[in-house]
ZALUMZA-448289 format. One record per residue (C-alpha): residue number from 1; residue in three letters; x, y, z. Coordinates in steps of 0.001 Angstrom, whole numbers, plus 500000, padded with zeros to 6 digits. Each point is the difference from the previous one (the first is absolute). Example, Ala and Ser with C-alpha at 12.3 -4.5 7.8 and 13.67 -1.06 7.14 Angstrom:
2
    n  res       X       Y       Z
    1  ALA  512300  495500  507800
    2  SER  501370  503440  499340
This chain:
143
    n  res       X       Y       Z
    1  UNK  500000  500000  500000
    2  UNK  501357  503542  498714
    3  UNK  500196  502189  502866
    4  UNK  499044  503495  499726
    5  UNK  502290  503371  500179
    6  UNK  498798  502916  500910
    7  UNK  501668  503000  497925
    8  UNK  500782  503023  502631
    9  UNK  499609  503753  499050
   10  UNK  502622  502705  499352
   11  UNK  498939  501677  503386
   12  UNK  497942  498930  502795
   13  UNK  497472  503365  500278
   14  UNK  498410  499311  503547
   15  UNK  500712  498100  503125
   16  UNK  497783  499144  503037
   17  UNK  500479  498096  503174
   18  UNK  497932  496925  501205
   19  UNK  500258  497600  503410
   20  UNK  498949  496472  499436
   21  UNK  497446  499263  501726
   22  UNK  499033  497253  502106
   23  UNK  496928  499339  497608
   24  UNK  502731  499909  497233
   25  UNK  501655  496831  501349
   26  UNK  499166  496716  498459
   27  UNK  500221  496587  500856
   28  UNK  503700  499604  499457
   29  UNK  500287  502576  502446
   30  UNK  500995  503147  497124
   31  UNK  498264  502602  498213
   32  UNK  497501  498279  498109
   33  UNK  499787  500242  496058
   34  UNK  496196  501513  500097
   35  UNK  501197  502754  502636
   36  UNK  502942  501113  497371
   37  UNK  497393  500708  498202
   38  UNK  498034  501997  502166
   39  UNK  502866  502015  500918
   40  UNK  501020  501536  496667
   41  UNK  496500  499996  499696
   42  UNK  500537  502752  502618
   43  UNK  503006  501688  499112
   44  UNK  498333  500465  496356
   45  UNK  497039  501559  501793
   46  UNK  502328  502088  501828
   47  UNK  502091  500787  496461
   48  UNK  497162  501005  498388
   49  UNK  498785  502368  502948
   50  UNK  503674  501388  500137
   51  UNK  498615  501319  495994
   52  UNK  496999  501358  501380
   53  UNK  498273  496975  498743
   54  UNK  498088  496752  500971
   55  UNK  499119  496899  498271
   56  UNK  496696  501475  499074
   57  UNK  501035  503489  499157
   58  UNK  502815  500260  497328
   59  UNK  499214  502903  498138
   60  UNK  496182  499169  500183
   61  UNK  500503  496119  499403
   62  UNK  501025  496690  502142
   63  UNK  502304  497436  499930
   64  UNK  499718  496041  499523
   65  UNK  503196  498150  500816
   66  UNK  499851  497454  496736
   67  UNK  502317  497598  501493
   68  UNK  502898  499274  503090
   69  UNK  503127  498464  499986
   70  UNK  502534  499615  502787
   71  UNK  503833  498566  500156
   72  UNK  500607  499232  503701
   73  UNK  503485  500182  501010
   74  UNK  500027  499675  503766
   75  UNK  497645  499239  502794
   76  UNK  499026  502978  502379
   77  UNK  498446  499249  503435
   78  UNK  497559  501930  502832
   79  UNK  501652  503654  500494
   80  UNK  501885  500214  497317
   81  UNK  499712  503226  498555
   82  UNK  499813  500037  496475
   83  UNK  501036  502548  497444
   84  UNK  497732  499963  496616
   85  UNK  501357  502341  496858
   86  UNK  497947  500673  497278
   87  UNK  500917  500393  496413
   88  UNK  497733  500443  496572
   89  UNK  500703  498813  496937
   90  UNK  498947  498429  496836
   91  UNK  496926  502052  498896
   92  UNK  497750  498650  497688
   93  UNK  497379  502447  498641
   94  UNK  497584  498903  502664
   95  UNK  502061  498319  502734
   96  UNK  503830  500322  501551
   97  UNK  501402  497761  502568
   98  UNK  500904  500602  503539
   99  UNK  503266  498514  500573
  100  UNK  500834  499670  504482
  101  UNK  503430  498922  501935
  102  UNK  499062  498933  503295
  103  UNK  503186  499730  502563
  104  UNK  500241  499682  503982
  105  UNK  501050  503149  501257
  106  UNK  501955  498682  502572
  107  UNK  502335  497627  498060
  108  UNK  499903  501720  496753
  109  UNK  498917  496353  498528
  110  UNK  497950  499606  496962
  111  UNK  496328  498401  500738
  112  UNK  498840  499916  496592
  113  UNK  499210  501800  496978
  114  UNK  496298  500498  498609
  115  UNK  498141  501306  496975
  116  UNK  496431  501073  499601
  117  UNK  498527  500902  496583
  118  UNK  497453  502814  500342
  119  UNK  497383  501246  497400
  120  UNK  497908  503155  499819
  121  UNK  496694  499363  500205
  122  UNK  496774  501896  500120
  123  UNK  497547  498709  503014
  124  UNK  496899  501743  498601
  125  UNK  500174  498541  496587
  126  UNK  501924  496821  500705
  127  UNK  502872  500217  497404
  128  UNK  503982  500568  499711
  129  UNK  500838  503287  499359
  130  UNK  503329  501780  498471
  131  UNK  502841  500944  502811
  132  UNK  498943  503341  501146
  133  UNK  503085  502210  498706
  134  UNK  500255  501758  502852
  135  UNK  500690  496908  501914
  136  UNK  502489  498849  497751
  137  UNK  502083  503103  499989
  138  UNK  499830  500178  503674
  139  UNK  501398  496708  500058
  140  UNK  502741  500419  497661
  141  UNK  501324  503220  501638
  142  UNK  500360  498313  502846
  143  UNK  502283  497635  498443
């Protein structure tokens, strides 16, 4: 089985910090592969919000992540303190992906590495939309 690699930006344009939490821990006593989830899950909410935006509201219109992919590197454990950076890339004329490094703060080690693909979409009428340009441009100055 091919295993996947996920291509890092030219600059990181946002970082956050988030604990594990208890509720994070699976059975094998780490963070759990569902709660990796949920946390960039968070520190894109919190990216977004750092624009002035939310996954709702991008220049009138929402977001749909289109699909997920993480490369786990390391296990973290309860109380680690996790540092999530936040790169976009790869726009399409309706979509661009969100590209995260997520690394213990304390050790400096590398937990994994995750990609989301997000689309614009329009809530009211139920369909894709362009990128707003705005968004875009924001983006890319960043970089």
């Amino acid at each position: 089985m091919s295993r996947i690699k996920i291509e890092l930006p030219q600059k990181f344009i946002f970082k956050t910090e988030i604990p594990v939490r208890i509720t994070d821990i699976n059975y094998g006593g780490h963070l759990g592969n569902d709660s990796l989830l949920s946390i960039i899950h968070e520190a894109r909410v919190r990216f977004l919000k750092h624009l002035s935006y939310s996954e709702k509201d991008i220049e009138g219109n929402g977001i749909i992540m289109s699909d997920a992919v993480i490369q786990y590197k390391a296990e973290s454990f309860y109380g680690d303190e996790l540092l999530i950076e936040i790169g976009v890339m790869d726009f399409s004329s309706v979509g661009c992906d969100f590209v995260y490094r997520i690394s213990n703060l304390n050790d400096k080690k590398e937990i994994a590495l995750a990609k989301t693909g997000i689309v614009f979409f329009d809530y009211k009428n139920k369909k894709v939309v362009p990128v707003p340009v705005k968004f875009k441009s924001k983006t890319e100055s960043l970089s």
